[in-house]
C-alpha positions, 0 to 999 in steps of 0.5 A: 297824609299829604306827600312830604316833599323832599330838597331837591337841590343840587345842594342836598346832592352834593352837601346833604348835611347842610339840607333839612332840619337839625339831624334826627328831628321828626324821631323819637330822643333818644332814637329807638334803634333795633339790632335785630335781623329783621327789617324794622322801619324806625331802625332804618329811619335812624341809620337813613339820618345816620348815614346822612350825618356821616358826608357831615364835616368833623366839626362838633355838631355831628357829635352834638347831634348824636348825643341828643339822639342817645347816640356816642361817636366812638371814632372818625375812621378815615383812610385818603377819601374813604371815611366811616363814622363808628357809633355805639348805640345803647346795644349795638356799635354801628359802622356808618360808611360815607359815599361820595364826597370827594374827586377819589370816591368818583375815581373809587365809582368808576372803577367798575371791573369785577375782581375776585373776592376770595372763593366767593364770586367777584366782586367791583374792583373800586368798592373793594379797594376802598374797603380794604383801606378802611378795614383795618381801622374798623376791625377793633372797634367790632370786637367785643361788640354785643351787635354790630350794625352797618350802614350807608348810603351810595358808596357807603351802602357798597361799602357796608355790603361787602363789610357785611360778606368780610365779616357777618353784622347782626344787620345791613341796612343800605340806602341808594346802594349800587350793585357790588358784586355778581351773582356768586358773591350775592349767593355767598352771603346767604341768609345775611340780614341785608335790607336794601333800600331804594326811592323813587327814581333813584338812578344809582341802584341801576349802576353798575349794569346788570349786564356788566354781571353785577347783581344786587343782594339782600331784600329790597325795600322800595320807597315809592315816589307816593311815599309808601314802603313797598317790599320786593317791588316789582322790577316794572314799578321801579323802572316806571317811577325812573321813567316817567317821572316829569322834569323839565331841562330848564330848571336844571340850574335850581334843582336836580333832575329826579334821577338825582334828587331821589338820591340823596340822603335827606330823601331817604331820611325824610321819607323814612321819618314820614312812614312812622307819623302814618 
């Protein structure tokens, strides 16, 4: 099956909501959603869309979107630049965390001294803070749940990790997801069912650097820029596709460099769709 190709637009970067077809489209309706700890690629089809849906505007179409998913939007939680969409699913609530859209989710970026998380490890200083503004106002939305789901893409991704060492969801599920803590931390969230997902030349997992101390955690799952799912790819294959992917400087001003444009959300979400028509 040919290679389906991806918006590399600074627009599908910067305004992924405004890239693509109507959300969800290329996936069953309603969307089959799995709550189960191990890695299923439709599960992460849905929530790569998902996480997709959540930089969207509050404006009555994400909410149309999701019902014709057999989806509902339980709440919008946002605390300053920090937003998470609360879904409920047909067995499951899902907390879908928002990367970086606005000046203080850079500022958020940026903020990459380690700090102590608890007893266990450290943690990127910027990633917790925003968390701890948004936890509060998720909490209630997890009691009582039958399973909880979190997701995210970039920033929401980190977030979505260190929600899951606050308090363990049934599975984690993060798309160009940056390193968020050192190796204790990644240690202290032992069997949690965290599936990481990366594409192409991505350039935001390699961040924050490993010489930093930062590591990555849960299992990795690595889209390869020929569009095959790859598990625990090895690390030279990952540092290859972000090394000789060709680009030329003078068609910057239409389109991303690749480092970007596998990035963002409408790539995860296309090339996941495509895996379940092979």
């Amino acid at each position: 099956m040919p290679l389906v190709p991806i918006d590399r637009s600074w627009r599908a970067v910067f305004r992924p909501w405004e890239v693509g077809e109507d959300a969800f489209a290329g996936l069953p309706s309603p969307v089959a959603l799995s709550a189960g700890r191990g890695f299923d690629p439709g599960t992460a089809a849905a929530l790569a869309e998902l996480s997709r849906l959540a930089y969207q505007p509050d404006d009555g179409k994400r909410r149309r979107a999701l019902v014709r998913a057999g989806l509902r939007e339980r709440a919008s939680v946002a605390v300053a630049a920090t937003r998470a969409l609360v879904v409920e699913a047909p067995h499951a609530v899902i907390v879908a965390f928002r990367g970086t859209m606005e000046p203080e989710n850079w500022r958020t970026n940026l903020d990459g001294m380690p700090t102590a998380w608890g007893e266990r490890g450290r943690v990127h200083a910027g990633f917790r803070a925003a968390l701890e503004r948004l936890w509060p106002a998720i909490v209630p939305h997890l009691d009582g749940a039958p399973a909880v789901v979190h997701t995210g893409h970039s920033l929401g991704g980190a977030l979505a990790t260190l929600a899951a060492a606050r308090r363990a969801p049934t599975v984690t599920y993060t798309f160009g997801a940056p390193r968020v803590g050192t190796r204790s931390f990644v240690r202290a969230l032992g069997d949690a069912a965290v599936h990481r997902v990366t594409h192409g030349a991505d350039v935001v997992p390699a961040l924050p650097p490993s010489a930093a101390g930062y590591r990555h955690a849960g299992a990795h799952w690595y889209l390869d820029p020929d569009g095959t799912l790859v598990e625990r790819p090895p690390r030279l294959r990952v540092y290859a596709a972000r090394a000789t992917t060709a680009f030329d400087v003078r068609d910057l001003r239409a389109e991303a460099p690749p480092a970007l444009a596998d990035h963002a959300p409408h790539a995860y979400a296309i090339r996941l769709a495509a895996l379940l028509e092979r």
